[in-house]
Structure formats: structure tokens, C-alpha cells
C-alpha positions in Angstrom: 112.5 94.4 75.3 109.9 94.9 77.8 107.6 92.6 78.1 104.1 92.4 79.5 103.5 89.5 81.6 100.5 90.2 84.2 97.7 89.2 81.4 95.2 86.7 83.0 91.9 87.0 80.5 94.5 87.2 76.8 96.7 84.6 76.0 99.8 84.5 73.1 99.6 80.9 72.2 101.3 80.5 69.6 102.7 82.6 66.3 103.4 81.1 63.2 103.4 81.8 59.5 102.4 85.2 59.3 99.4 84.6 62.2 98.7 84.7 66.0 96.8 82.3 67.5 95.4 84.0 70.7 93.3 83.6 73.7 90.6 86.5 74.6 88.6 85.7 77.4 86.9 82.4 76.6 87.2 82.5 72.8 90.3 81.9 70.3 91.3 84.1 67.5 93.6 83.6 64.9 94.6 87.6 63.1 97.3 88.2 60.7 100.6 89.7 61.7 103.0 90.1 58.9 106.0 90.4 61.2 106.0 87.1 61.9 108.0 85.4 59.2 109.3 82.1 60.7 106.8 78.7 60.8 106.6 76.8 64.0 107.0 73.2 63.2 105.7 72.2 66.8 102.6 74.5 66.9 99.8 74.5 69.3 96.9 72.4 68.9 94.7 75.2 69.4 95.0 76.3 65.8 92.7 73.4 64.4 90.0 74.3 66.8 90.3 78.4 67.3 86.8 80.1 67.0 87.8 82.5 64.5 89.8 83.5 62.1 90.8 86.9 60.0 91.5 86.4 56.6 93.0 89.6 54.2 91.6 90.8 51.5 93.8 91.0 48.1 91.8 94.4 48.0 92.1 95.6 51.6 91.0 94.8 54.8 89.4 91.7 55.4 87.1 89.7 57.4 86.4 87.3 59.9 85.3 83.8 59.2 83.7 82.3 62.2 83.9 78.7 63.4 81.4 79.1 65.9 78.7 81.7 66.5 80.4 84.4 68.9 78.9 87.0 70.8 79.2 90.5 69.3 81.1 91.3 72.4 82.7 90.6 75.5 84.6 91.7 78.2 87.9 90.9 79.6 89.7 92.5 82.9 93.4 93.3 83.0 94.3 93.4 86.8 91.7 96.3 88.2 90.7 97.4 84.6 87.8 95.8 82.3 87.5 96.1 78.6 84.7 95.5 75.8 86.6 93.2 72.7 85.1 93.2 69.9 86.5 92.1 66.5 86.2 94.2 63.6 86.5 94.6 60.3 90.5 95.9 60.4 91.2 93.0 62.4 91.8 94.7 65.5 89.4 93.8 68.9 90.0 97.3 70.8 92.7 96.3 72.9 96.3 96.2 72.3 97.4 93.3 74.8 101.1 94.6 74.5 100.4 98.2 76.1 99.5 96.7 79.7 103.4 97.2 79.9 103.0 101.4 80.0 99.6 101.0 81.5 101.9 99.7 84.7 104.2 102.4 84.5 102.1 105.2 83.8 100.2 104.1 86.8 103.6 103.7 88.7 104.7 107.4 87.7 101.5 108.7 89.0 101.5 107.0 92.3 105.0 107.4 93.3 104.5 111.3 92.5 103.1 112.6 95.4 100.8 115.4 93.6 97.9 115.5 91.4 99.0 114.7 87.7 97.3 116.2 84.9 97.8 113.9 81.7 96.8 114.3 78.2 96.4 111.0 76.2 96.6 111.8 72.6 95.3 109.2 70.0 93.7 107.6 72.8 92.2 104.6 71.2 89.7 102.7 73.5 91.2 104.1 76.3 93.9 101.6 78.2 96.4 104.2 78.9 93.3 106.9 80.5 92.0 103.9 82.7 95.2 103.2 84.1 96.1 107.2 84.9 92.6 107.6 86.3 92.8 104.4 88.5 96.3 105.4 89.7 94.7 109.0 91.1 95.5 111.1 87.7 93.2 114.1 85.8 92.9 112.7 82.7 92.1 114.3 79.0 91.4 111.4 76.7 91.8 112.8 72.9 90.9 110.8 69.8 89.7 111.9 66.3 87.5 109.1 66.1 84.0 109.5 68.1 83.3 105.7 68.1 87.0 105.2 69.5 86.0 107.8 72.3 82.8 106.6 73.1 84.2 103.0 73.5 86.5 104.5 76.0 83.9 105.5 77.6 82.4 102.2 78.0 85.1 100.9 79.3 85.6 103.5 82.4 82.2 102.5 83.0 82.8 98.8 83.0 85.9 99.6 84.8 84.0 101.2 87.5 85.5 104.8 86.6 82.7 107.1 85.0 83.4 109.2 87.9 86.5 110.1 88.1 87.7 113.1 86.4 88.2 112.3 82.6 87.8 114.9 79.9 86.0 112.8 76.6 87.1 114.5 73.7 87.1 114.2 69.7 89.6 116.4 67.9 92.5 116.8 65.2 95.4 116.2 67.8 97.4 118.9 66.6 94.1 121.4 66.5 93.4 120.4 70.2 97.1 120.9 71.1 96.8 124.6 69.2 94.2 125.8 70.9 95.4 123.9 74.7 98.9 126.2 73.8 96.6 129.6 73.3 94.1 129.0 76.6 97.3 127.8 78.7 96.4 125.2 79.6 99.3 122.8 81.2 100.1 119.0 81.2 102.3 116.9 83.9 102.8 114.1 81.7 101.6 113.3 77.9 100.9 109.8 76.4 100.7 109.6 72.6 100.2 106.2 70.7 99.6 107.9 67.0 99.2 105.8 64.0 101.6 105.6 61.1 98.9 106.8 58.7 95.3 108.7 59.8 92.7 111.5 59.1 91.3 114.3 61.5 88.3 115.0 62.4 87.8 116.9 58.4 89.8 114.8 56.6 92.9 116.0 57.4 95.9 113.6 56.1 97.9 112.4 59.4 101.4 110.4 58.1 104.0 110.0 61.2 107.2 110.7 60.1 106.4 113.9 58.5 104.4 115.2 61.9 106.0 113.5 64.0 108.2 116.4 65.0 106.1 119.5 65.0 103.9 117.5 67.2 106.8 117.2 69.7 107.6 120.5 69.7 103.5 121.3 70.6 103.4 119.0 73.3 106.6 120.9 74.8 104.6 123.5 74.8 101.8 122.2 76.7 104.1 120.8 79.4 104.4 122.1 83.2 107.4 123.4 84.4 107.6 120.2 86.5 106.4 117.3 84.2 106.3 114.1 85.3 106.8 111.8 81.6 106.1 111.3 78.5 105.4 108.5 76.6 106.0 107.7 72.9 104.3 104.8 71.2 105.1 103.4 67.5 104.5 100.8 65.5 106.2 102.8 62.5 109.1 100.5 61.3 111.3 103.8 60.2 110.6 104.8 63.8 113.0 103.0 65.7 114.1 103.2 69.3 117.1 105.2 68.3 115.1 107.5 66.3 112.9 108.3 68.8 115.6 109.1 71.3 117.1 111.7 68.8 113.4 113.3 68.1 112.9 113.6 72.0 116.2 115.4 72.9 115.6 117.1 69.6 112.3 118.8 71.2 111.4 117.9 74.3 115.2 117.8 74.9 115.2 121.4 73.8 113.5 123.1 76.9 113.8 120.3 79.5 116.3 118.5 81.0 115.5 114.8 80.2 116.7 111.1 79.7 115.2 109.1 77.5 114.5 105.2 77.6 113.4 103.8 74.4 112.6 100.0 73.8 111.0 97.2 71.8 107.7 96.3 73.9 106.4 92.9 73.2 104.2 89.8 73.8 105.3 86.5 75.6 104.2 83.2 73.3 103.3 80.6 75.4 104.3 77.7 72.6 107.8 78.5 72.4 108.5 80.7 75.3 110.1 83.2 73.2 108.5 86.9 73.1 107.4 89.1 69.3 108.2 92.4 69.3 104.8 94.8 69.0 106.1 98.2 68.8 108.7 100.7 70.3 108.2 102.8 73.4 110.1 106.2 74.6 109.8 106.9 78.2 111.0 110.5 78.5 111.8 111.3 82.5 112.5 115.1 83.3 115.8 115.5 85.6 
């Protein structure tokens, strides 16, 4: 498993009983997490006193009950980068703490390349993964069906001091934008994709992973240079597993490139117990 460490502004403090208790910025959130199936009988303190907490609904969704008034927002700096968190009404706060882990080697790709990377972040969420390219000297295209996603990604590269480096902001169907990037010719050096295991497009179009999963693959081979740099592969699918995605890789990208291809649990250290959760599995394709 590889495991992000470098976090100074969020905290793992503890995970019990379905829950993490954690630490963002200055204020303490408890959200469900339904892979955690074990009780800790020596938990944190911190539980009896966190500022917030998520509760499901029997319906869908939920909401947050607040122990103290928060603000609607705040921000929170992972080494050179800085984020807006704000929690909403799916639970999530716009950051997933576990992906600093390919942030680092994204970055690490693009600085050890000696050239000017062109990278296309696909379901590009609130923009981790864009930040860290841009920072690290990268052309970026930041892709995301959801304007509000977008725009909070823009946000960031402001807060992060980055508005002017060169980022492409875009809203599309991921596999529409990759249609019409394959007919203008235009060319990647590396592409990140983190998609969700269930989504729309931009029209309603129904997105479910393991029956796109593949074609989408193939498309992104054809958006590639002739000298990519990587790919990387992002799932928190539970029938995607690291071996799986492996087999899709050489399956498509393996088709027309050499490659090798590293696929792993990512995860989260818990300070309580010093053990790590699991949070998803990452493919790092690297062309030969």
C-alpha cells in the first residue's frame, strides 16, 4: 500500500465503527466510511468533542449535524498547494486527503522529465492532481462534467497562487471531450483519470465504470504522444481491483505501447492505532 504521509493541515485520528474521526485545519469531522468494519476499543478522545458530524439518511444522502457553528469554508495547504474545504451535503469536503500520494508523483514524473508535459486530468474533481502538474512546470487540461467542481478548481489555483499558469478550465462528457481531442489531434504526454463508479454527463448521460471503463482506455490511447510520460488510474470501484486494472491497462494501453504497470491499494495513516485504511486503488502505467 502506498501511503500518504506529508499531510500537516488533515489529520486520521482515529476509525471506528463504520466512521472517521478527522482533523481539517482547525476543526474536527466525524463522516461515515462503510469500509471500516472493526470497533476500536481504545478510541481517541476526540470523538466526544469533534465539531461535526455526518449522519446517513435511510433515504439517501444525509447531513451534517454541527456541534459548533463552523465557517462555511476554510482553507487548508498541503505542502506548496492550498485548498477551500467545505462540507457538503454527500459528505465529501472537496479534497480527498489520500490522493496527495499521486499528487507527489505526478509532480515527480514531470520534474524529472526534462521537457514540457502536456497532461489531461479527466474527472478532475476540485483539482488536486491539476495543481500539483501545474506547480511541477506541466500544461494542464482540467476536465470535469460538473461546472461547480471546475470552478472550485479554479479557486483553488488561485488560492494556490497558480491562476497563471497554463490550465485549460473545462466542463464536458469525458468521453465527448476525448472524441472530439482524437478528431482535432490533439496529443497528451501523460493522462490522470480518477472517474466515479457511477455518474452523469453534462446531458444526462449515464456514466457506470465497469461497463466504460474500457472504451475509455482505448480513447485515451488514442490521445497519447508517441513518447508519453504516465498514466494514472484511480478507483474506488470494489470490482476494480489492482489486478484488474493491470489486465485492462496492457489490454489497451498495453495494445500500442510498451508499458509496465504498478497497481496498488493507496491509503490513509490513523494516528490512534498506527495502522493505515485502504482508500482506493491506483495504476501507474510507465511507457518503456
Amino acid at each position: 500500500m502506498r501511503i500518504t504521509n506529508d499531510w500537516k493541515d488533515y489529520r486520521l485520528i482515529d476509525a471506528s465503527n463504520g466512521k472517521r474521526l478527522e482533523k481539517w485545519g482547525g476543526y474536527v469531522l466525524v463522516r461515515p466510511d462503510p469500509q471500516i468494519i472493526w470497533e476500536n476499543h481504545n478510541p481517541s478522545p476526540l470523538w466526544q468533542t469533534a465539531d461535526a458530524v455526518y449522519h446517513r439518511s435511510s433515504s439517501g444522502g444525509g447531513s451534517w449535524e454541527y456541534k459548533r457553528r463552523l465557517p462555511e469554508s476554510w482553507n487548508i495547504k498541503y505542502k506548496n498547494l492550498s485548498f477551500t474545504v467545505k462540507p457538503t451535503g454527500f459528505k465529501h469536503t472537496g479534497i480527498f486527503p489520500e490522493q496527495a500520494v499521486n499528487w507527489d508523483l505526478c509532480s515527480e514524473f514531470i520534474k524529472n522529465s526534462g521537457r514540457e508535459i502536456n497532461v489531461l486530468n479527466m474527472f478532475a474533481y476540485t483539482g488536486g492532481a491539476t495543481l500539483a502538474c501545474a506547480a511541477a512546470g506541466a500544461k494542464v487540461c482540467h476536465l470535469d462534467a460538473v461546472k461547480g467542481m471546475v470552478d472550485w478548481g479554479r479557486a483553488n489555483a488561485a488560492l494556490s497562487g497558480l491562476s497563471e499558469k497554463p490550465i485549460r478550465w473545462i466542463v464536458d462528457d469525458a468521453v465527448k471531450f476525448l472524441g472530439r481531442e482524437i478528431r482535432r489531434g490533439t496529443r497528451y504526454d501523460a493522462i490522470i483519470l480518477d472517474p466515479p463508479s457511477y455518474g452523469r454527463g453534462t446531458n444526462g448521460e449515464m456514466w457506470r465504470l465497469e461497463e466504460n471503463i474500457c472504451s475509455l482506455m482505448n480513447m485515451c490511447g488514442e490521445v497519447l504522444t508517441d513518447k508519453p510520460l504516465f498514466i494514472v488510474l484511480n478507483s474506488y470501484t470494489t470490482g476494480l481491483s489492482s489486478s484488474v486494472m493491470t489486465y485492462l491497462l496492457q489490454m489497451t494501453i498495453g495494445r500500442k505501447f510498451k508499458i509496465r504497470v504498478d497497481s496498488q491499494e493507496i491509503g490513509l495513516p490513523v494516528e490512534q492505532t498506527g495502522l493505515a485504511i485502504p482508500a482506493g486503488n491506483t495504476a501507474v502505467v510507465y511507457f518503456n
